[in-house]
Structure formats: structure tokens, C-alpha cells
N, C-alpha and C positions, 0 to 999 in steps of 0.2 A: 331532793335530799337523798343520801346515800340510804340503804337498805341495811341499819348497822346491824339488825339483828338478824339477818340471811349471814350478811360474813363470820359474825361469830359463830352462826351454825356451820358455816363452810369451814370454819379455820378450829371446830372444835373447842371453841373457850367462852368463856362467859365474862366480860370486863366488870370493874367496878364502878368505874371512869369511862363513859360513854363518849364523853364530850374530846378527851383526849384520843381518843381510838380515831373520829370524827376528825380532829385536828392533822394525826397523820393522814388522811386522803388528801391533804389541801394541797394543791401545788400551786405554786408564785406566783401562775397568771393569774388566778382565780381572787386571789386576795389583790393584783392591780385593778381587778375588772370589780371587786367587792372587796373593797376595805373593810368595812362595816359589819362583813361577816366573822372574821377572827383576826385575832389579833398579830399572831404568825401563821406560814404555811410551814412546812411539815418538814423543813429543812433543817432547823432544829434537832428533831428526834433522828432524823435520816443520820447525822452527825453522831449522837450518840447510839443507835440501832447500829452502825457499821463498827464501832469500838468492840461492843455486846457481842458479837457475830465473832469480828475476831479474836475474842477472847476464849471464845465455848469453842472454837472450831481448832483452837492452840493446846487448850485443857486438853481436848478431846485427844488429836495427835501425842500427846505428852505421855498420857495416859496408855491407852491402848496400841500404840507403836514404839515402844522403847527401843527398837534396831531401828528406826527410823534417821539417819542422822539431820542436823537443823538447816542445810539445806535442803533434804526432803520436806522435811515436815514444812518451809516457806514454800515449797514448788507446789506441795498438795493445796494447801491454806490457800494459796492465790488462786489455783484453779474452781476453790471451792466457793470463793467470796468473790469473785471476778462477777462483773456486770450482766453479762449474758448468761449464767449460770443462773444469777438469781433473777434475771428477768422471765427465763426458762419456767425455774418455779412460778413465779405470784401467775406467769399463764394459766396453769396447769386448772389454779383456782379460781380464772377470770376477776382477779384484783380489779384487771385495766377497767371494769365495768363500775367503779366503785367511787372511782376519783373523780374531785374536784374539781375542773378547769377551766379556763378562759376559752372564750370562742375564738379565737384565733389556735391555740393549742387543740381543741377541741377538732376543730376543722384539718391542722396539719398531720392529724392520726396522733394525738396524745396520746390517745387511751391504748396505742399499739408500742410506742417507741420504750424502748430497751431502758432507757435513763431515767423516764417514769416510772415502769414497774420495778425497778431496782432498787432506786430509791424508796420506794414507798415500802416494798419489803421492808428495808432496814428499819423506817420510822415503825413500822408496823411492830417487830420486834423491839423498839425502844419502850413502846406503851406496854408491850407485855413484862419488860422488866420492870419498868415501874408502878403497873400498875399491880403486880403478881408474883416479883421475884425474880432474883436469878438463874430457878431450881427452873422456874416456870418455862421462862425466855428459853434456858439450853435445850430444857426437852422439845420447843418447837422447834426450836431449828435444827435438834441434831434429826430431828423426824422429816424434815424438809431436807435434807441433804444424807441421810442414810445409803441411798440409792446411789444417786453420785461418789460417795467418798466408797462403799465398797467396790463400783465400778471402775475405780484409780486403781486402787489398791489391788485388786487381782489385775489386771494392766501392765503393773509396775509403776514405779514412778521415773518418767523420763526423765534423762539427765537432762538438763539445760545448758549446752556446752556455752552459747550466746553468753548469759549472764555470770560464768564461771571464768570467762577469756575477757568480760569488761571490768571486772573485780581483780584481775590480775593484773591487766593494763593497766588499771585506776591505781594501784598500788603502788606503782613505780610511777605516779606522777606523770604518767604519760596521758594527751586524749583519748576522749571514747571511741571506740572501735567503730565505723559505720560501713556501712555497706553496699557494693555497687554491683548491679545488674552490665557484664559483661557481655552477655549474650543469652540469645533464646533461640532454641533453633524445634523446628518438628510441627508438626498440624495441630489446630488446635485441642484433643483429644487428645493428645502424647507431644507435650512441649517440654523440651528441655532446659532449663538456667544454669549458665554457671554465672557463680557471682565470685567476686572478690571482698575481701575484709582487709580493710585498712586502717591505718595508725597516724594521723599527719599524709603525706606523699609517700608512704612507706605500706606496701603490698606483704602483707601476712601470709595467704596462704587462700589459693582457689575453691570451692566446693561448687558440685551440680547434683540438680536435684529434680525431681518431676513438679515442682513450686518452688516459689520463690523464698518460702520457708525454709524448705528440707534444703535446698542448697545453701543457705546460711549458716543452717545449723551445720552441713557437712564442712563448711568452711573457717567454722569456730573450732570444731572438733580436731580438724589438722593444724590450726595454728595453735590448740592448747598445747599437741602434739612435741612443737617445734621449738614454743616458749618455756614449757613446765622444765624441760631440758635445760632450756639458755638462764633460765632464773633461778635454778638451785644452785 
């Protein structure tokens, strides 16, 4: 049985509802391997923990960044709610030590993988809204993500040229923009890529980069270029 009252001292809170706190560690293998033990796994709350999450983390931008414009404030919001983000945290508190699982899960590194401790964050945040409020819920997590979000924010917030040239293409009814590795050249230590971005059979505009990232992005960035022009 989990240690519920180690994580409350770990996570700082005191539940009402023990049984639901309990209910978020459960992951799906655990209830096929033990039915008997609850009635759902934790997928549920993980469902509404992730709404919660992005709700406090939208107030929060709205609030304290008003020059932020609303694609800022989506590129910050996603980096902050994104999976490995929040698997990062429930680490930091050894969550993974806490969960429910199936011996097959158990065995494949459950208690390590990314999709568990993320999830289970969120459900974990679902019980504190319901069992404590929404006042309760936002100050854990703006307290779990403080670090992060002022780490963006003195940063900057990177443009996303990617998602800005699929929204423009998408506009005009055209397919999604994907992306082809043309070439890699240099040793493994300093590889080069240039890639192409294309439209249908129609070549937009090259970019290279020291990844297969940054040359994407540099070849978003010159077909925003080339489009922003042809579409006004």
C-alpha cells in the first residue's frame, strides 16, 4: 500500500479524502491485475487534473503578462503542461515511488516512464481541486512550475515559425506542411541538415541547421518569409 501520509508531507497538504488521493496512484494495469481493488484507475482525475492545470497556468499568463500576445502565452502554456515538463517535476518528489501497478508495468520501468508520472501529476492536482478548491489546486501548481515559467520568460519566448507557416497554409486550404531531411553532412559531433518543407509536390523553402529541429525551424522561417509576402 502506498505511504499516503509520507506524500502529503512530501507535497505539503493535508487531504480530506484519503481514499481519492489513493485512487490517483492507480494506473490501469493495477485495476486489470486487481479489480477488486477500485473501482477506476486514475484516469479519470488525470482527465480533469489536466483541464485544472490548464486553466491556472492561462489565468496565470493573462494575468501577469499582458504584452504577452495569445500566441505567446499558447507557446509558454504548452511548454509548461507538456509531458516531460511535468514528468520532470512529480521526479523531483519521487511520485514514481508511490504508484500502483501491474507486474508487467512494474517490471517494464513503470515507475520511471514519462506517461506515468505525468499523468499521475495531473490526477494528483484533480484531488486537490476537489478535495480543497480551486484557490488550493492553483497555488500547487503555480509552486510546481514557478521555476520553469520564470526560466521561459527571462529566455524569451521562442517564435514557433513551424506552427505559424502550418496555420497559414491551413488557411488557404492547402495540406500540412511536412518535412524532408535532404541531407546530413559532417561527423558525428558537428552534423549538418538541411531539410526541405513542402506543400503537396511543391518545395517551399530549404533551412539547415546543427538538428533536425533547428533546420526545420530555419526552413519555416524563410518560407514564412516568401509566403507572408505572396498572401497579403
Amino acid at each position: 500500500m502506498a505511504d499516503l501520509a509520507a506524500l502529503q508531507q512530501i507535497m505539503g497538504l493535508s487531504f480530506n479524502n484519503t481514499s481519492l488521493l489513493e485512487q490517483s496512484l492507480v494506473h490501469s494495469s493495477y485495476i486489470n491485475e486487481n479489480p477488486g481493488f477500485a473501482p477506476f484507475s486514475n484516469e479519470r482525475l488525470e482527465f480533469l487534473g489536466d483541464a485544472v492545470l490548464g486553466f491556472v497556468i492561462t489565468e496565470k499568463l493573462y494575468q501577469d503578462f499582458p504584452h504577452f500576445t495569445e500566441g505567446e502565452m499558447t507557446r509558454v502554456r504548452a511548454t509548461l503542461v507538456r509531458g516531460d515538463t511535468l514528468a520532470g517535476i512529480a521526479t523531483t518528489f519521487g511520485l514514481g515511488d508511490y504508484l500502483y501497478l501491474g507486474k508487467g508495468e512494474e517490471a517494464s520501468g513503470g515507475r520511471q516512464k514519462p506517461t506515468n508520472l505525468a499523468g499521475t501529476l495531473e490526477a494528483l492536482i484533480a484531488v486537490i481541486f476537489l478535495d480543497q478548491g480551486l484557490v488550493a489546486a492553483g497555488d500547487f501548481i503555480l509552486s510546481l512550475l514557478d521555476k520553469e515559467l520564470r526560466k521561459i520568460v527571462s529566455q524569451g519566448v521562442e517564435v514557433d515559425y513551424k506552427t505559424q507557416l502550418q496555420e497559414l497554409i491551413q488557411s488557404r486550404q492547402q495540406p500540412t506542411p511536412f518535412y524532408y531531411v535532404v541531407e546530413a553532412t559532417g561527423p558525428d559531433h558537428d552534423r549538418r541538415f538541411t531539410v526541405e518543407v513542402r506543400v503537396g509536390d511543391a518545395v517551399l523553402s530549404k533551412g539547415t541547421g546543427k538538428s533536425k529541429r533547428l533546420a526545420e525551424t530555419e526552413a519555416a522561417r524563410l518560407a514564412l518569409e516568401q509566403l507572408s509576402t505572396y498572401f497579403t
